[in-house]
TIDREN-180937 format. One record per residue (C-alpha): x, z, y. Coordinates in steps of 0.25 Angstrom, whole numbers, plus 5000, padded with zeros to 4 digits. Layout:
N
<site X="X" Z="Z" Y="Y"/>
...
***
This chain:
68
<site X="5030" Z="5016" Y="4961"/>
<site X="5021" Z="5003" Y="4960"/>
<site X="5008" Z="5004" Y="4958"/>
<site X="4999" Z="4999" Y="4944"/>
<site X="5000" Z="4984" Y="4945"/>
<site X="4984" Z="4985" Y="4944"/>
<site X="4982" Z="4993" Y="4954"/>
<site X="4989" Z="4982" Y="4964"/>
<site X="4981" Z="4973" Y="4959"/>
<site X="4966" Z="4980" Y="4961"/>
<site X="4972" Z="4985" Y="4977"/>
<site X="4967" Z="4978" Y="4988"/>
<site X="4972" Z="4980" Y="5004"/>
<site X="4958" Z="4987" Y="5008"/>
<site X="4959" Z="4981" Y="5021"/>
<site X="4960" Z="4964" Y="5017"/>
<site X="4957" Z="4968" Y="5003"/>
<site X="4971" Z="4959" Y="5001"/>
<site X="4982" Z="4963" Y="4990"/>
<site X="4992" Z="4974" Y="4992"/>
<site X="5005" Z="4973" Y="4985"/>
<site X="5015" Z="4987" Y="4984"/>
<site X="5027" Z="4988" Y="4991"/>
<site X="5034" Z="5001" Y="4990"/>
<site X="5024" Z="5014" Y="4993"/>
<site X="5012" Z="5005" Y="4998"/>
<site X="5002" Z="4993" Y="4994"/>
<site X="5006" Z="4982" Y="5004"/>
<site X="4995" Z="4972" Y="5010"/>
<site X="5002" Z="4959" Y="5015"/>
<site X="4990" Z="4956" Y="5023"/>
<site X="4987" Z="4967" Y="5030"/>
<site X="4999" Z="4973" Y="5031"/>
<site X="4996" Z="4985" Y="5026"/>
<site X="5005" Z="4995" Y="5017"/>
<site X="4995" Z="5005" Y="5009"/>
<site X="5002" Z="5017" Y="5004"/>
<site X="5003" Z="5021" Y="4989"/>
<site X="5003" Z="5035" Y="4989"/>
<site X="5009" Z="5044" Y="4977"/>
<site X="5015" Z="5030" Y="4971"/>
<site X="5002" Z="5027" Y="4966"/>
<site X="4988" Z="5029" Y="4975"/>
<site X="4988" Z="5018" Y="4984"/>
<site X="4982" Z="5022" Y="4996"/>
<site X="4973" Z="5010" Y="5001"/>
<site X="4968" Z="5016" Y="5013"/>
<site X="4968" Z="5007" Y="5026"/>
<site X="4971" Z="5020" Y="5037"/>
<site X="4981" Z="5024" Y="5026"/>
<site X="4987" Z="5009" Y="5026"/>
<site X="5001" Z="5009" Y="5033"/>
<site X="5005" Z="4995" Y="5042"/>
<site X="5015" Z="4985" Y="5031"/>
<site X="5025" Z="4987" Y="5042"/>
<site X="5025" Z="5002" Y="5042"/>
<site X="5026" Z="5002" Y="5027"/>
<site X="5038" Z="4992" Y="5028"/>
<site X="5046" Z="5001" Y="5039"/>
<site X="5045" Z="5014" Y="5029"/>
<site X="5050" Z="5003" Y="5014"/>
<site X="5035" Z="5004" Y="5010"/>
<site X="5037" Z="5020" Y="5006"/>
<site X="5029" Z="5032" Y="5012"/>
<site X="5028" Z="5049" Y="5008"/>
<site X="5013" Z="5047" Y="5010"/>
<site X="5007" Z="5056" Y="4998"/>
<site X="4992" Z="5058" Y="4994"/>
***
C-alpha cells in the first residue's frame, strides 16, 4: 500500500538528509543506498541501525514480515 503522497514529500534519508522514494515495502535513498522499512503498511521506520543495504532489499523484491 503506498504511503500519503504528503508524507513522501515531508521524509528526508536521515543520513544525507536527500529524498527517499517507495518501492515496494521500503523508502528507498538512491544516494545512500539505503532501503528503510515501512512497517504495518504505513509507519515508515526511518531509523539508520534499522535501515537494510539497497542491494539486500533488492534480493528479497523490496518485501519484508518485519511487523512493529
Amino acid at each position: 500500500m503506498p504511503l500519503n503522497e504528503w508524507l513522501l514529500k515531508i521524509l528526508a534519508c536521515p543520513k544525507c538528509k536527500g529524498d527517499v522514494v517507495q518501492k515496494g515495502k521500503f523508502l528507498i535513498c538512491e544516494k545512500c543506498r539505503l532501503a528503510f522499512p515501512i512497517l504495518e503498511d504505513e509507519v515508515p521506520d526511518m531509523l539508520l541501525e534499522d535501515a537494510w543495504d539497497l542491494k539486500k532489499a533488492e534480493e528479497n523484491n523490496f518485501e519484508h514480515d518485519l511487523t512493529l
